[in-house]
C-alpha positions in Angstrom: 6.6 1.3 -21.2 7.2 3.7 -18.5 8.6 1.2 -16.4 11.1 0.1 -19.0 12.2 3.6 -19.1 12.9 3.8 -15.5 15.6 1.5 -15.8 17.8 4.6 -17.7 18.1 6.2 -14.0 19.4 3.2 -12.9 23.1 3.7 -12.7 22.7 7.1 -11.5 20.6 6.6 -9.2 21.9 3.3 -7.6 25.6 5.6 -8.2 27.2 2.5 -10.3 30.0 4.2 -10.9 30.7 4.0 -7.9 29.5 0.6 -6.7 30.0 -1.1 -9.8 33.8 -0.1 -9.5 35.0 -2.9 -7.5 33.3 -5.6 -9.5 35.5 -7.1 -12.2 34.6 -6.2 -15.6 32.8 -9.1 -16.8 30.1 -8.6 -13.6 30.3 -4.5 -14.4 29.3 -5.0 -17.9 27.1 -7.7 -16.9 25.1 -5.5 -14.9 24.6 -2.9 -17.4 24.3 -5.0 -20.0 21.2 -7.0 -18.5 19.6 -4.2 -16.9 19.4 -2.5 -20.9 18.0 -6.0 -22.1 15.6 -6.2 -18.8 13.9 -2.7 -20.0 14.2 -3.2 -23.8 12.3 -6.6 -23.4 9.7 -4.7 -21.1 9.7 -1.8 -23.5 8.6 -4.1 -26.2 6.1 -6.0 -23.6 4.3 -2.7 -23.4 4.4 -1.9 -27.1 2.8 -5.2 -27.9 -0.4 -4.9 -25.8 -0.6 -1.2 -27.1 -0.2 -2.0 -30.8 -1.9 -5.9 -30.4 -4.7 -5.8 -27.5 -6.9 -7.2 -29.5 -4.8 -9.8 -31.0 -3.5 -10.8 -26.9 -7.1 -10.9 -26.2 -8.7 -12.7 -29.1 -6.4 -15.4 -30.7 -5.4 -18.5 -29.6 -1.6 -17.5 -30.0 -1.9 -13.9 -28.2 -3.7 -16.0 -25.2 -0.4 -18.0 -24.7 1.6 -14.6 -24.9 -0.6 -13.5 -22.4 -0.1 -16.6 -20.0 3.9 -15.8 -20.6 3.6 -12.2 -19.6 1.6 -13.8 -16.5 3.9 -16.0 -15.5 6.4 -13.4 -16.0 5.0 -11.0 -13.6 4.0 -13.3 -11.1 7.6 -14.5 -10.8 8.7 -11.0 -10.5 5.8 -10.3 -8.2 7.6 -13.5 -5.8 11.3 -11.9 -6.3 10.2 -8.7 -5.0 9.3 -10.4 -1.9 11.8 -13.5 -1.5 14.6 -12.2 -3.7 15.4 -9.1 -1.8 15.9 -8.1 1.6 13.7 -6.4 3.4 16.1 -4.7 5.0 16.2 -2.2 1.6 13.0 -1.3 2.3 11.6 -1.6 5.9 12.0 1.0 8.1 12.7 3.7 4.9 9.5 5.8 3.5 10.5 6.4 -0.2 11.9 2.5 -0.4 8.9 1.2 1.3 6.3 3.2 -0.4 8.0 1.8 -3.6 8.3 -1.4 -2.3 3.9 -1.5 -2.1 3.7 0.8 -5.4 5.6 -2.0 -7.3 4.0 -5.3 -5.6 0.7 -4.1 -6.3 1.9 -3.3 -9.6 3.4 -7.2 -10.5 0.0 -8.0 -8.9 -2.1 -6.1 -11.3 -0.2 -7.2 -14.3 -0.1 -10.7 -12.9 -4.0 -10.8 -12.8 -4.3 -9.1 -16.0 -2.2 -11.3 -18.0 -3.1 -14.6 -16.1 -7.0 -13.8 -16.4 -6.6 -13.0 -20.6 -5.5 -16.9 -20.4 -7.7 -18.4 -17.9 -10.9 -16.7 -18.6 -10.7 -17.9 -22.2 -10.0 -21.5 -20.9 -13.0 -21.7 -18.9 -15.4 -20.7 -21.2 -14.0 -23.5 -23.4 -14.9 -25.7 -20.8 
């Protein structure tokens, strides 16, 4: 939930007045727009495992959440490495220490997620 709230210091900190000022206003709003529904949607990832852990974990239906919150991360765990540059982040020590913070992050969450699936599936088997 933390992370969703992150994305408030977005447009300061990434100055989108600024550089958002030359995009028309369909991509302006755009950004803004997805960037709220990006955090909202993990704001309400991280209130469900807080207020339904046991249900993720134990039911059938919470196990195929899980695997969609797994596949989730593990496709933002791939953007973070072939979606951006690496120019944002090599060569610059608060972008690069991010840049390891949040891949082992999308790891962890990847694993977590992934392993509430597949751990239930093999003991099926």
């Amino acid at each position: 939930m933390v992370l969703a709230l992150v994305h408030v210091a977005f447009p300061k900190h990434f100055n989108w007045d600024k550089e958002l000022k030359t995009l028309s206003l369909i991509n302006r709003q755009m950004m803004i727009v997805h960037t709220f529904f990006i955090g909202l949607t993990v704001f309400l990832m991280g209130l469900l495992c807080l207020t339904s852990s046991n249900e993720l974990i134990e039911t059938a239906f919470g196990r195929k959440i899980a695997l969609g919150f797994g596949i989730f991360w593990t496709i933002r765990l791939f953007v973070q490495f072939f979606g951006y540059s690496s120019d944002l982040w090599k060569g610059k020590k608060f972008e690069s220490s991010m840049h390891i913070i949040l891949s082992l992050l999308w790891i962890y969450l990847s694993a977590v997620f992934l392993m509430i699936y597949f751990d239930d599936h093999m003991l099926d088997s």
